[in-house]
C-alpha positions as CSV (number, residue, x, y, z in Angstrom):
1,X,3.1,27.4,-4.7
2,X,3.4,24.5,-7.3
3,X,3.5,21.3,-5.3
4,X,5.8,18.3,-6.1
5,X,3.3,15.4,-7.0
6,X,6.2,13.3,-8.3
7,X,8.4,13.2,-5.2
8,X,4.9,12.1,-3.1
9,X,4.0,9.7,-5.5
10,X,7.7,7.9,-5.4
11,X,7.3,8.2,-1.8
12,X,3.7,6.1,-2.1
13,X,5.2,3.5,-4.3
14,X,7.9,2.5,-1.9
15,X,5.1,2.7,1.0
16,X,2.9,0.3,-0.7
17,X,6.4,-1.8,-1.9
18,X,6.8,-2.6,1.2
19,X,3.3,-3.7,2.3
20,X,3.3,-5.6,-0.8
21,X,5.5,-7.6,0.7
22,X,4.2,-7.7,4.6
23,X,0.7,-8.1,3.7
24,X,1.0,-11.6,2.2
25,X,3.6,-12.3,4.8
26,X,1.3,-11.8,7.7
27,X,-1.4,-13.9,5.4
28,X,0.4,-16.4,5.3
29,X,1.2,-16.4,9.3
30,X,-2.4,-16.1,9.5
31,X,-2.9,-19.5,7.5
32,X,-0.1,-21.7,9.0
33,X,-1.8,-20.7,12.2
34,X,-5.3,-21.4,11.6
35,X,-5.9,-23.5,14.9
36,X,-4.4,-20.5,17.1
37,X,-6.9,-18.5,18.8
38,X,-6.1,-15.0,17.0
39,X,-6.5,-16.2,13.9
40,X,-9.3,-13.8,13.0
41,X,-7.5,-10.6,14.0
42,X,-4.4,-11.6,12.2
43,X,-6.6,-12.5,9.2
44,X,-8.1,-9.2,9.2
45,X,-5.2,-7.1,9.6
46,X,-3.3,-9.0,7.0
47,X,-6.0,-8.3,4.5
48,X,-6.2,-4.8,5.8
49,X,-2.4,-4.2,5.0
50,X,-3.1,-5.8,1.4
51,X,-6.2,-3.2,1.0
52,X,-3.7,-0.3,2.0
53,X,-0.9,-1.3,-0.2
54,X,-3.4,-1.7,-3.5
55,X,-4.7,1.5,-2.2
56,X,-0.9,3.6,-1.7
57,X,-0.2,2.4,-5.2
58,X,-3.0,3.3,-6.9
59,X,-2.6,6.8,-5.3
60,X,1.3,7.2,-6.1
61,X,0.6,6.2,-9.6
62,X,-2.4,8.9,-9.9
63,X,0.3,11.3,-8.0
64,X,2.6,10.5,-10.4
65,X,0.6,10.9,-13.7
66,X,-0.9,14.2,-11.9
67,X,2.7,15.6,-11.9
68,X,3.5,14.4,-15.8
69,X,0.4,16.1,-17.2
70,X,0.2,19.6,-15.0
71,X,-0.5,22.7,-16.8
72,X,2.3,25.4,-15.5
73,X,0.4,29.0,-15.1
């Protein structure tokens, strides 16, 4: 069974297009808020959801280019 590696790696990049857009959005919450008591934690999660969307995009691209360059058997 041959998988589809390009349908899961367009489905990645609009994962990690949309937490390219939350991530810096909860950053800057984060730093307009730096006096509020939960700073920290929603520091740390916005810089978690960055991580994640670096992460989903480098994996879609790599699913992508997996599927372009597959040898059929």
């Amino acid at each position: 069974m041959k998988k589809n590696y390009l349908l899961v790696g367009f489905k990645r990049l609009l994962v990690s297009l949309f937490l390219m857009f939350l991530g810096p959005t909860v950053l800057f919450q984060a730093f307009k808020n730096d006096d509020h008591e939960w700073y920290m934690i929603v520091l740390a999660i916005g810089l978690i959801i960055c991580a994640t969307a670096i992460f989903t995009l480098f994996s879609g691209i790599m699913s992508i280019i997996k599927h372009i360059f597959e040898k059929d058997l």
